[in-house]
C-alpha positions in Angstrom: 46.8 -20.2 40.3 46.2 -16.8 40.5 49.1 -15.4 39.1 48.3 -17.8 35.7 44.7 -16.1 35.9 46.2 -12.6 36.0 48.9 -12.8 33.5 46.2 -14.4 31.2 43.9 -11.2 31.7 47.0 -8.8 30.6 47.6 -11.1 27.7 44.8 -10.1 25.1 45.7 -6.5 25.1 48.8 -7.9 24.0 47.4 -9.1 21.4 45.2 -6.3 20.9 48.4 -4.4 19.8 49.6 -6.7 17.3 46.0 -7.1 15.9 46.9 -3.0 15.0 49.7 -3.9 12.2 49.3 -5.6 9.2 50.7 -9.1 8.9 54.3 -8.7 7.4 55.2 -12.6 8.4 53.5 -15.9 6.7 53.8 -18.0 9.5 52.0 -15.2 11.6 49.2 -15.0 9.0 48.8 -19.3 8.6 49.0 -18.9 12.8 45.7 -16.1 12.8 44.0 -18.2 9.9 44.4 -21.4 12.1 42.9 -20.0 14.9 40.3 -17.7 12.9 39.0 -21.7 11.3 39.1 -23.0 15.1 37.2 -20.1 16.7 34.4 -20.9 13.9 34.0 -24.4 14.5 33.4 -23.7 18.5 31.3 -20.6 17.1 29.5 -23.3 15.5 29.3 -25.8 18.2 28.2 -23.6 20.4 25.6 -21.1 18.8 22.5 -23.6 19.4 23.2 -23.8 23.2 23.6 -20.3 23.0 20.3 -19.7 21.0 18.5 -22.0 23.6 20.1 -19.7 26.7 18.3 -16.7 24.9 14.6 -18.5 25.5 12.7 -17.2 28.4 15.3 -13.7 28.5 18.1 -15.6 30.5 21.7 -14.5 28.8 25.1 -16.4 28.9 27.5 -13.9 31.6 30.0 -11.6 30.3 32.6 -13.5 31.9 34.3 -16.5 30.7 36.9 -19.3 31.5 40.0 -19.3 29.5 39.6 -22.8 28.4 37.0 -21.6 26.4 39.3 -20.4 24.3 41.6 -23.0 23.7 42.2 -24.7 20.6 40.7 -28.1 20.8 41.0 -30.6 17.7 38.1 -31.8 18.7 35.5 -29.2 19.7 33.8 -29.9 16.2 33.8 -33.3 14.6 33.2 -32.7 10.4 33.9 -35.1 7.6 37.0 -34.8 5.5 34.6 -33.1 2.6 33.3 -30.4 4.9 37.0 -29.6 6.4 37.9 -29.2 2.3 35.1 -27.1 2.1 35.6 -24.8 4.4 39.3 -24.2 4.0 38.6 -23.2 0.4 36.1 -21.1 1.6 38.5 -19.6 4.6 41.6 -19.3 2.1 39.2 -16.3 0.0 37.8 -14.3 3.2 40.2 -11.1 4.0 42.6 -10.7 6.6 40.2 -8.7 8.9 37.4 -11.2 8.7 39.9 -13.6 11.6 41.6 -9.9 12.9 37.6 -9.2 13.6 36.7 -13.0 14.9 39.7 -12.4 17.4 38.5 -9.5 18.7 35.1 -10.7 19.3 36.8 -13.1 21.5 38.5 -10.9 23.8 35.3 -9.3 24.6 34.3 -11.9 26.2 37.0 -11.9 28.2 35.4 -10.0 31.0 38.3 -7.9 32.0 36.7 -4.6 31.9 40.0 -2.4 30.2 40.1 -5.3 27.2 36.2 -5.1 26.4 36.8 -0.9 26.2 40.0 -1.6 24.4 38.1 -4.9 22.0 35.1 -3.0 21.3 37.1 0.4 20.1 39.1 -1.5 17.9 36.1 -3.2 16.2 34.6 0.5 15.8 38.1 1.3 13.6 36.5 -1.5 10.9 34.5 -0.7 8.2 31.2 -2.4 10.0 29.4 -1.2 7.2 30.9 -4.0 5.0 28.9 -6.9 4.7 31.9 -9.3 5.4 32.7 -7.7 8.4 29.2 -7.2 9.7 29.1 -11.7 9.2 32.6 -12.1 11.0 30.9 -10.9 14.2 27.9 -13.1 14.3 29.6 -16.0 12.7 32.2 -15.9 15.8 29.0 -15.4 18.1 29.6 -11.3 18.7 26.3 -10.7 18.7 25.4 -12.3 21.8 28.5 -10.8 23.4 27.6 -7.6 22.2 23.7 -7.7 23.5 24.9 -9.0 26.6 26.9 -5.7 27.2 23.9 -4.1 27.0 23.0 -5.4 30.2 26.2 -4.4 32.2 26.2 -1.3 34.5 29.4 0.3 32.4 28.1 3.1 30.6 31.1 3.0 28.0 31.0 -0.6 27.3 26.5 0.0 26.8 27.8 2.9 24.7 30.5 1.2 22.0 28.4 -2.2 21.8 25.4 0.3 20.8 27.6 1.9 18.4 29.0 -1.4 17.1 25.3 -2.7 16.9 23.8 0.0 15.1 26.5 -0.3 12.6 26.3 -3.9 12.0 22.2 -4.2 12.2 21.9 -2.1 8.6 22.2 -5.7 7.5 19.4 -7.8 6.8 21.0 -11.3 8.4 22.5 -9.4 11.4 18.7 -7.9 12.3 17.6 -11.1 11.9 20.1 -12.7 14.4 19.1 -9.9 16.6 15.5 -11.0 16.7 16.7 -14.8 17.5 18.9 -13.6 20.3 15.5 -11.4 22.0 17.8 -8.7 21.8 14.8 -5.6 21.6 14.3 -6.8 25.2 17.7 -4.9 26.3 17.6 -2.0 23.6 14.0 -1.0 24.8 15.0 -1.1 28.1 17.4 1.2 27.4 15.5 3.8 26.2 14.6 5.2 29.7 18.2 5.4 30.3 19.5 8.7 32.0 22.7 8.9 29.7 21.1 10.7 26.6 24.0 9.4 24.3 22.5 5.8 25.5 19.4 6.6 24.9 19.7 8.1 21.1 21.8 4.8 20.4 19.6 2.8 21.5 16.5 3.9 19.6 18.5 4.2 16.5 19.9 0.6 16.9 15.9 0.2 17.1 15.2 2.0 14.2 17.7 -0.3 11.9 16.5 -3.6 13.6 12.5 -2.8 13.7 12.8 -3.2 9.9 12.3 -6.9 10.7 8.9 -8.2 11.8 9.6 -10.0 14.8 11.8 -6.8 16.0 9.0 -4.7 15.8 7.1 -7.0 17.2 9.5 -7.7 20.4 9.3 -3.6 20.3 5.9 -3.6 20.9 5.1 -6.4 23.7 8.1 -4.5 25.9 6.5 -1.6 25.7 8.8 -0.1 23.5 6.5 2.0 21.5 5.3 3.9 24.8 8.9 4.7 26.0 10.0 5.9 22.0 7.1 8.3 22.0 7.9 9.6 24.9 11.7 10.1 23.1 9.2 12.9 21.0 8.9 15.1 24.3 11.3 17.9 22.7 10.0 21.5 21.9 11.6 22.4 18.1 15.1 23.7 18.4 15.9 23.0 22.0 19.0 20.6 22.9 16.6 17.7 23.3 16.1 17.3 19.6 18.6 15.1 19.0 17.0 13.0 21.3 13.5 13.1 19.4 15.1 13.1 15.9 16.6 9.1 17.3 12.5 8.1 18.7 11.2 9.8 15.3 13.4 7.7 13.2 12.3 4.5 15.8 8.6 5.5 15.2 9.1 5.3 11.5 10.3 2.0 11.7 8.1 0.3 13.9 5.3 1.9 11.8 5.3 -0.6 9.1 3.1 -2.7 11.4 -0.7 -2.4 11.9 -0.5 -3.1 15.2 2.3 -0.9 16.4 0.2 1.8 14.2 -2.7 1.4 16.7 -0.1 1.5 19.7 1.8 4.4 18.7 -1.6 6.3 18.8 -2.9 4.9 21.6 0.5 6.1 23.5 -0.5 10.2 22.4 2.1 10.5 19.5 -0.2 12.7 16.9 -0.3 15.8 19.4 3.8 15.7 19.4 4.3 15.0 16.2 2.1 17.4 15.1 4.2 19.7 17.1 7.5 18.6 16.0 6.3 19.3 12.3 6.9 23.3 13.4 10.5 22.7 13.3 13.1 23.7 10.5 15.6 20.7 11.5 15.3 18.6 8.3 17.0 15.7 10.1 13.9 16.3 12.7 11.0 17.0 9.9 11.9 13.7 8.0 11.6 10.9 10.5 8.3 12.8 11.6 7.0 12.8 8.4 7.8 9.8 7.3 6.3 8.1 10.3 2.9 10.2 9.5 3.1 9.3 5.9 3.4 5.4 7.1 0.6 5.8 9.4 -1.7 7.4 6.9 -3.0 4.2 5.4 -5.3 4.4 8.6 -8.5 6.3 8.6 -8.3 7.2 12.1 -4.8 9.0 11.3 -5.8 10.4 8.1 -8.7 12.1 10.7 -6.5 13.3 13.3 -3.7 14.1 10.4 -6.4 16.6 9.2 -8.0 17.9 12.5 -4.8 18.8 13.5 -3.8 21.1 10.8 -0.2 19.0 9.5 -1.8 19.2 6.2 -0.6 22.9 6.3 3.1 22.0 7.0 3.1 18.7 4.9 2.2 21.5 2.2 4.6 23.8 3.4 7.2 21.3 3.1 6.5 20.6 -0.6 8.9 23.7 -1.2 11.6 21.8 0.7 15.6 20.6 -1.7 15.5 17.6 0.8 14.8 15.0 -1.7 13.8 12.9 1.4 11.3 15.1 3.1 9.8 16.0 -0.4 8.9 12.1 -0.8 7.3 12.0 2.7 5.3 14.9 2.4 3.6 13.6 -1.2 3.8 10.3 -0.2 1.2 11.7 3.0 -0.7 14.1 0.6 -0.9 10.8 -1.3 -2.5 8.5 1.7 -4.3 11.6 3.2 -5.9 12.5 0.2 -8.2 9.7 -0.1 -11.0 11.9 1.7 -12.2 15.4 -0.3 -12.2 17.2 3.1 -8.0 16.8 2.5 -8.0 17.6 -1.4 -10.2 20.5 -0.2 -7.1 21.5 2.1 -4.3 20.9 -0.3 -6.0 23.3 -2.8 -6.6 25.8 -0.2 -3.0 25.6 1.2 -1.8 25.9 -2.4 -0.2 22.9 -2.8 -1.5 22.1 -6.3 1.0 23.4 -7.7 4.3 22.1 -5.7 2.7 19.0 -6.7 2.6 19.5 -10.4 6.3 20.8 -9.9 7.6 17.9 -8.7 6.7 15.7 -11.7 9.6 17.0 -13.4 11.7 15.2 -11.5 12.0 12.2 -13.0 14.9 11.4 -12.0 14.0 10.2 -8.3 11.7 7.3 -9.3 10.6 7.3 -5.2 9.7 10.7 -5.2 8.2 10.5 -9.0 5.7 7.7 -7.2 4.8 10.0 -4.3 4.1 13.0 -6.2 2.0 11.2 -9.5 0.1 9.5 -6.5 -0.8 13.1 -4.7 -1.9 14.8 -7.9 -4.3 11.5 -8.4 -5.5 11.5 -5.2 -6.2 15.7 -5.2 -7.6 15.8 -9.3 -10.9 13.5 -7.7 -12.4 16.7 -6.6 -13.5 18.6 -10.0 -12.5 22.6 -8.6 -8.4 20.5 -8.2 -9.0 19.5 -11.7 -9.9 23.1 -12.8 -7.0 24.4 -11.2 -4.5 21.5 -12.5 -5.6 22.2 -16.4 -4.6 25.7 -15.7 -1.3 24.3 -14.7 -0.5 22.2 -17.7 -0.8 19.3 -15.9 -2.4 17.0 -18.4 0.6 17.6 -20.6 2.9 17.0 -17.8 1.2 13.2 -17.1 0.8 12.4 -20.5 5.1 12.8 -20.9 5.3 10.5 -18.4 3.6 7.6 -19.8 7.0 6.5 -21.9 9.8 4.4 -20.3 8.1 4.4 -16.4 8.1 2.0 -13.8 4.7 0.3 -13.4 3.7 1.8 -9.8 4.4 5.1 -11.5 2.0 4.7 -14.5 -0.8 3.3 -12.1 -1.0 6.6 -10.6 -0.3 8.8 -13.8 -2.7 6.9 -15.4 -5.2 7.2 -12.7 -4.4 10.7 -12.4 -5.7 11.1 -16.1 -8.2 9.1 -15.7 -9.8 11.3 -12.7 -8.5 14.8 -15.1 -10.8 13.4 -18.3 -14.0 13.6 -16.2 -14.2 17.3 -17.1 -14.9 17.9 -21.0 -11.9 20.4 -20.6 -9.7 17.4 -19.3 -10.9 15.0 -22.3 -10.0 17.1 -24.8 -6.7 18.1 -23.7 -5.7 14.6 -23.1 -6.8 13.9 -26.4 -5.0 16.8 -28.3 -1.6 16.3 -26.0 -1.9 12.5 -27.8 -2.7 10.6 -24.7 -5.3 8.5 -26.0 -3.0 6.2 -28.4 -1.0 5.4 -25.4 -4.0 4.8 -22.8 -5.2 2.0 -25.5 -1.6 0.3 -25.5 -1.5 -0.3 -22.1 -4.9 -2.2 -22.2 -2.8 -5.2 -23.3 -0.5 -5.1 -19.6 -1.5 -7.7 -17.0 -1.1 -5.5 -13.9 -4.4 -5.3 -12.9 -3.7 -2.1 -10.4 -3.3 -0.3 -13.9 -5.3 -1.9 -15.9 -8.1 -0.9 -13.6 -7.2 2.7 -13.8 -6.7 2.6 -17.8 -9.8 1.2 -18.5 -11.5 4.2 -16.4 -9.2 6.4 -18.2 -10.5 4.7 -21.4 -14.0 5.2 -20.8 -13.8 8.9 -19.5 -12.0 9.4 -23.1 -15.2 7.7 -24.8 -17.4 10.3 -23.5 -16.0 12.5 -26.2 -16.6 11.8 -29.5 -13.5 12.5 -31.2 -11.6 10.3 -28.7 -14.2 7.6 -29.4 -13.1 8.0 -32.7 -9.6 7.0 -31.7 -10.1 4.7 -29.4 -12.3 2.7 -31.9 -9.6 3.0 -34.5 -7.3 1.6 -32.1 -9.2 -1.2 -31.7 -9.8 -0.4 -28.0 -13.2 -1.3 -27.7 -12.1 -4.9 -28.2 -9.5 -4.9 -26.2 -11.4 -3.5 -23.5 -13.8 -6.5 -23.9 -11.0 -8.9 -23.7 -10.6 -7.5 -20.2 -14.0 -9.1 -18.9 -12.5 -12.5 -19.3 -9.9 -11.3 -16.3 -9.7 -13.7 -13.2 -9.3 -9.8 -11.5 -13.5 -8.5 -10.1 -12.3 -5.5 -10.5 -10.7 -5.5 -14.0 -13.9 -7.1 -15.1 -15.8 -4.4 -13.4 -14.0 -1.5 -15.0 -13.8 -3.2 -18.0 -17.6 -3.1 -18.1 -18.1 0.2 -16.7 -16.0 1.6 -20.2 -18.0 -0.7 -22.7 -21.1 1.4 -21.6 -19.5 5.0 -23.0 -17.9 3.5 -25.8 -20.7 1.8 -26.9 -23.3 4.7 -26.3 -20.9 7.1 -28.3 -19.6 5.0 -31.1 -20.7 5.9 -34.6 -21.9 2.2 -35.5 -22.1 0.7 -32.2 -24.8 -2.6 -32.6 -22.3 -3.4 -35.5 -19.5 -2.7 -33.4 -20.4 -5.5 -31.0 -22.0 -8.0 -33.1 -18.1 -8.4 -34.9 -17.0 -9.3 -31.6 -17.4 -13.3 -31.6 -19.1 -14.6 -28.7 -19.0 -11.1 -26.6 -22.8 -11.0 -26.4 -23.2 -14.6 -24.4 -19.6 -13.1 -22.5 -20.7 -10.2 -20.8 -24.5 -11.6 -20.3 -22.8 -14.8 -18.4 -20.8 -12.3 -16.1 -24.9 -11.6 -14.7 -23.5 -14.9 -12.8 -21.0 -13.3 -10.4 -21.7 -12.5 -7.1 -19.8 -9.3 -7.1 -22.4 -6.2 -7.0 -19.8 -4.1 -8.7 -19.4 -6.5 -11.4 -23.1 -7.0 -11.5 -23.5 -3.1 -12.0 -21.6 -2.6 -14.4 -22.3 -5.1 -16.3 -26.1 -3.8 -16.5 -25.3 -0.7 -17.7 -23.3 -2.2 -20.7 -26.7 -4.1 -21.6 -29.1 -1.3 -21.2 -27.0 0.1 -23.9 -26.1 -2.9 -26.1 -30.3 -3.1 -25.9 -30.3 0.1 -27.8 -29.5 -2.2 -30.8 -33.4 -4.6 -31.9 -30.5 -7.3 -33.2 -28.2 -7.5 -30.1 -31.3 -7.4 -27.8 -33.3 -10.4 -29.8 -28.9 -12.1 -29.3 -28.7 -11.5 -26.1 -32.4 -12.8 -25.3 -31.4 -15.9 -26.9 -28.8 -16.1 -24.3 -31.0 -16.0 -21.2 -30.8 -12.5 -20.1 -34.4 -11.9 -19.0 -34.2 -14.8 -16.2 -30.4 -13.6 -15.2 -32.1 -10.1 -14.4 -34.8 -10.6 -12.9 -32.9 -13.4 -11.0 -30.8 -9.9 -9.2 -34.2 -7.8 -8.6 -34.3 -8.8 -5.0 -31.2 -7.0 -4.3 -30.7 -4.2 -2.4 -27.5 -2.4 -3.3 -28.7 0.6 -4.7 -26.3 1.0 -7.6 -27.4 -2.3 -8.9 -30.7 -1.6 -8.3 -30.2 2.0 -10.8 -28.4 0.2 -13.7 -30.6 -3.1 -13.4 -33.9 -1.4 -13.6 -32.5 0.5 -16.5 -31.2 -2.7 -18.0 -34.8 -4.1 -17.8 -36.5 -1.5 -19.1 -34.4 -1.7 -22.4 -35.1 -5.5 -22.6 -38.8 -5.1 -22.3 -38.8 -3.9 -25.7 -38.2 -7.1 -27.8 -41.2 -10.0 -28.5 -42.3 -10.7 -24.9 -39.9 -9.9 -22.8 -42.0 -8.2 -20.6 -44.3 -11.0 -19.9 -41.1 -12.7 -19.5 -40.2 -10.3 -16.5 -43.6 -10.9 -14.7 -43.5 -14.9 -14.7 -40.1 -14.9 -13.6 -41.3 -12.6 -10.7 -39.4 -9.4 -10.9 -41.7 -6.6 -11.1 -43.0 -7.0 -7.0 -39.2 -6.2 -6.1 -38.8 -3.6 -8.2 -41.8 -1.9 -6.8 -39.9 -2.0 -3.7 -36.8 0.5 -5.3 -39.4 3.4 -5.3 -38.6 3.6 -1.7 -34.9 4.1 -2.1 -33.5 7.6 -1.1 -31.7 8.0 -4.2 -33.7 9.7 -6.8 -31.8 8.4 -9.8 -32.9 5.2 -8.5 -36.7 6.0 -9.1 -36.1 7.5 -12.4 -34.9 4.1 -13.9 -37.6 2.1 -11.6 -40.5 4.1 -13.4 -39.3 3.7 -16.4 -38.9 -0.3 -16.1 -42.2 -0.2 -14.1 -43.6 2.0 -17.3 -42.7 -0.9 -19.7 -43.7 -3.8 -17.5 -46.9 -2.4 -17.2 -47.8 -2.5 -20.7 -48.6 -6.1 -19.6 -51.9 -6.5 -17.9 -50.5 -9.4 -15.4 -47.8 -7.4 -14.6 -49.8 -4.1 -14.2 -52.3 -6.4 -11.6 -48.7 -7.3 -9.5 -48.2 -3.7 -9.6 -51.6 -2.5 -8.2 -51.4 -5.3 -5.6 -47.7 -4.0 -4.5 -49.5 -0.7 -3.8 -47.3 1.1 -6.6 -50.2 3.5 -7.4 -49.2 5.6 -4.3 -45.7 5.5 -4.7 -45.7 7.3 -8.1 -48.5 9.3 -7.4 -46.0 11.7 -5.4 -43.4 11.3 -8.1 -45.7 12.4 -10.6 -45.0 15.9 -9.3 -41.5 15.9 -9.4 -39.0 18.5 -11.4 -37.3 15.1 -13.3 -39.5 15.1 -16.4 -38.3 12.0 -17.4 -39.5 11.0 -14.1 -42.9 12.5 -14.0 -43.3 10.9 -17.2 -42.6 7.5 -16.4 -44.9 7.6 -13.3 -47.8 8.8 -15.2 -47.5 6.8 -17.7 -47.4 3.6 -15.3 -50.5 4.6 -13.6 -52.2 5.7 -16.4 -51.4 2.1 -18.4 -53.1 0.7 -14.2 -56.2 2.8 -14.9 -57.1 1.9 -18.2 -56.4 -1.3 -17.4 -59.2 -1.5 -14.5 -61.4 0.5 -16.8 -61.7 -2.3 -18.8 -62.2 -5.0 -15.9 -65.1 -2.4 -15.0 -66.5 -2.7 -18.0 -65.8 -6.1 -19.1 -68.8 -7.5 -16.7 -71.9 -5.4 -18.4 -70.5 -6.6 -22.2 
């Protein structure tokens, strides 16, 4: 018996050897085939057993019996139609898919000499074809290989890493990997003393954490903890490589929120920041690009700026890595979303590496990161100073033909944020920008549309571009937009009605041709969105402007809608609604109108906001609702006398106008009450 057992054990080197040549003989190939069909049916048969051994992190041994290996008729029982089927699909696989499913078998051999010998030769494939990557976990390699893991053999932990970090650049393989628990053995060993082991490992981590429940499984066995300490390496010294294979780990596992909060909680920022002093690209882009993932959190952007990587993400903007220069926009992009960091960039002179990199619009990745940096940086008005001077107007504008959408979001937003200067208008306007902004109010990505309506209305500011834009028929377009299912397409859409309409040459008969636009944007005073709600006041203050939209747009209920929204507290609906109101008190009685339906006691209330653009519309409302004598008796009662009393002094002359004129319309009225008795 033991002699059978032994002379079994020599026999798949054997056949090791003769897996080496290529198949000169039929009858050899129709043998290999045969077996290649049988060892997929018991792969087959098998797998849910095996899947069930994986529950509760018990694994199958390394060591087998030969029977399992013997070709049994009936170790899987198909119908006729599903034996047809799979020979036709057998006959068009390759030769090396079966040369691949027999070594998978000796591994499991558990001689020690043929596992070295099995997993070398799969190493000689091309694991990065995607047939050959499927002929190992169709035969049931994969649980072979992660069980190696577990062995004390430093060269079999060694090529089944190798093997596996190959094979897991496929999507199905990283999936089969997170159904066999195998992060549970990779994260164990990252605290491994061989440092070949150890690099494996964590990049065999990086491939597989792509996959949720990888990064996951990364994170509940303390993975995170053990790859940040990978980061432990001082630029430049021989544990680099080591840090370069937990960087590229980090980057990974980053994609999840959770892991985001882990990886800071386990004191990565001080060692990345670190890390960032080296001049190993292969170091600086992992690092980077596991910064640039983590910015989308505000506690990161914070401690991104505190400290000072701004400097070297800037730095790095000079970089011919193609790679690095994508992460280090694509942070400047995510950082950027505070002014304290725009404030940096500029300092650091990265204004213009950014505008630089827009040339390159080849590299659509890179093209996203830097469009979205310069976006970010030109919302502080000193970055848009200093990008005009760098022709970078000109720059976005070229890029508004024949570009993916998530490029045009930020180009677009990027000239949106550039027009808010009257510099930045009228380039835009000269380079021919406007024409293309209108076109694109006709898209349905409402990311873009968002930024192309502000873009719009920053253009409408300028009356030449209004010119344009109302030749384009933009203004109507722009209307069509408040009928969006999107709050915030509806919002922005709004928020550019007001310029266009204030700056157009015939504006009340501008919107009177629209049909039915009045009774749309007074119904959108229904949403509960404040922004919406906002916005949407401003427009009527100015459609008000016009005595035949205002008598329209009474007729359609917009007195009660306002003064429904008085009671709010949301100071930027409180500025545009009391503004709103004021322009509405102007038709028939509309003021009285106000007063019955109870909304000048609230707005009484606004003079003790802190924002001074807040009382400036209030006293003018209050100045027009106290032309009524009911409404100037709320007024009194509301103890309004005292509140404008100190605003009567104030350096805002439209202000100090307003106030006095509201308590001078309260004195006279109680003059008369005083006198009205002795009549």
């Amino acid at each position: 018996m033991m002699r059978n057992t032994s002379a079994r054990a020599a026999e798949p080197s054997m056949k090791w050897k003769a897996l080496a040549r290529p198949m000169e003989e039929s009858a050899v190939g129709r043998k290999q085939a045969k077996e290649g069909k049988s060892s997929i049916q018991r792969t087959r048969s098998e797998s849910p057993n095996k899947n069930r051994s994986r529950k509760g992190n018990a694994r199958p041994t390394t060591s087998y019996d030969d029977d399992d290996f013997a070709e049994s008729d009936d170790s899987a029982v198909t119908s006729e139609e599903e034996t047809n089927e799979k020979r036709q699909e057998n006959s068009e696989l390759p030769a090396e898919y079966f040369q691949i499913q027999k070594l998978v078998k000796y591994l499991r051999v558990g001689n020690q000499t043929a596992t070295i010998i099995a997993i070398c030769s799969l190493s000689d494939f091309d694991l990065a074809n995607e047939t050959n990557q499927l002929a190992i976990r169709d035969v049931g390699g994969l649980d072979t290989l992660v069980n190696l893991l577990d062995t004390d053999d430093a060269r079999c932990k060694i090529g089944a890493l190798k093997v596996l970090k190959e094979i897991s650049h496929n999507v199905q393989i990283r999936n089969a990997v997170a159904d066999l628990d195998g992060m549970l053995s990779l994260v164990a060993l990252l605290v491994d003393p061989d440092e070949e082991i150890k690099c494996l490992a964590a990049e065999t981590i990086a491939h597989c954490a792509r996959n949720a429940r990888n990064r996951r499984a990364v994170r509940r066995y303390g993975g995170v903890r053990k790859l940040v300490r990978l980061l432990k390496a001082k630029p430049g010294s021989p544990d680099e490589k080591v840090a370069i294979s937990g960087a590229l780990a980090l980057e990974s596992c980053s994609k999840s929120a959770n892991n985001k909060e882990a990886i800071q909680a386990a004191g990565a920022i001080p060692l990345l920041a670190t890390l960032l002093e080296s001049k190993n690209e292969d170091l600086l882009i992992p690092v980077v690009g596991t910064l640039q993932e983590c910015a989308s959190d505000e506690q990161y952007r914070l401690a991104i700026r505190k400290t000072g990587m701004i400097k070297f993400l800037v730095e790095n903007l000079s970089s011919k890595n193609v790679n690095l220069l994508c992460h280090c926009a694509s942070a400047i992009f995510k950082c950027a979303v505070e002014d304290e960091t725009r404030e940096l960039v500029r300092q650091y002179n990265g204004l213009t590496p950014l505008v630089n990199l827009l040339e390159n619009g080849g590299n659509k990745d890179l093209l996203v990161a830097a469009t979205g940096a310069v976006w970010k940086c030109a919302q502080n008005l000193t970055n848009v100073a200093a990008f005009n001077k760098l022709n970078t107007i000109k720059k976005l504008v070229g890029l508004m033909d024949n570009q993916p959408e998530d490029v045009l979001v930020n180009v677009v937003g990027a000239l949106g944020a550039c027009a808010q200067t009257e510099e930045g208008r009228r380039v835009l306007r000269e380079s021919g920008g406007i024409t293309p902004l209108v076109n694109l109010l006709t898209g349905t990505n409402q990311a873009l549309l968002v930024n192309v309506t502000t873009a719009v209305g920053a253009c409408a500011l300028d009356a030449e571009s209004m010119n344009v834009i109302d030749r384009l028929d933009g203004v109507r377009l722009l209307w069509s937009l408040l009928k969006s299912p999107s709050r915030q397409v509806q919002a922005s859409a709004a928020w550019a009605i007001s310029p266009c309409i204030e700056h157009a040459k015939d504006a009340g008969e501008m919107v009177r041709s629209f049909v039915g636009g009045l009774e749309l944007i007074v119904s959108l005073l229904k949403s509960d969105d404040p922004d919406v709600l906002a916005s949407v006041c401003a427009a009527i203050a100015n459609i008000a402007c016009d005595e035949e939209n205002l008598a329209v747009i009474t007729d359609h209920g917009v007195v009660p809608m306002l003064a429904k929204l008085a009671n709010t507290r949301n100071d930027k609906l409180r500025k545009h609604l009391s503004e709103a109101i004021a322009r509405c008190c102007r038709w028939g009685n509309n003021r009285v109108a106000f007063g019955a339906a109870g909304a000048v006691a609230p707005l009484v209330k606004y003079l003790k906001s802190p924002d001074e653009e807040v009382h400036r519309t209030t006293a003018r409302a209050l100045h027009q609702l106290s032309m009524d004598p009911d409404n100037c008796i709320t007024m009194h009662e509301q103890g309004v006398v005292q509140l404008l009393l100190s605003m009567v002094g104030s350096p805002d002359a439209t202000l100090q106008e307003a106030a006095a004129g509201t308590i001078g319309n309260i004195r006279r009225l109680a003059l008369v009450s005083e006198k009205a008795p002795l009549t």
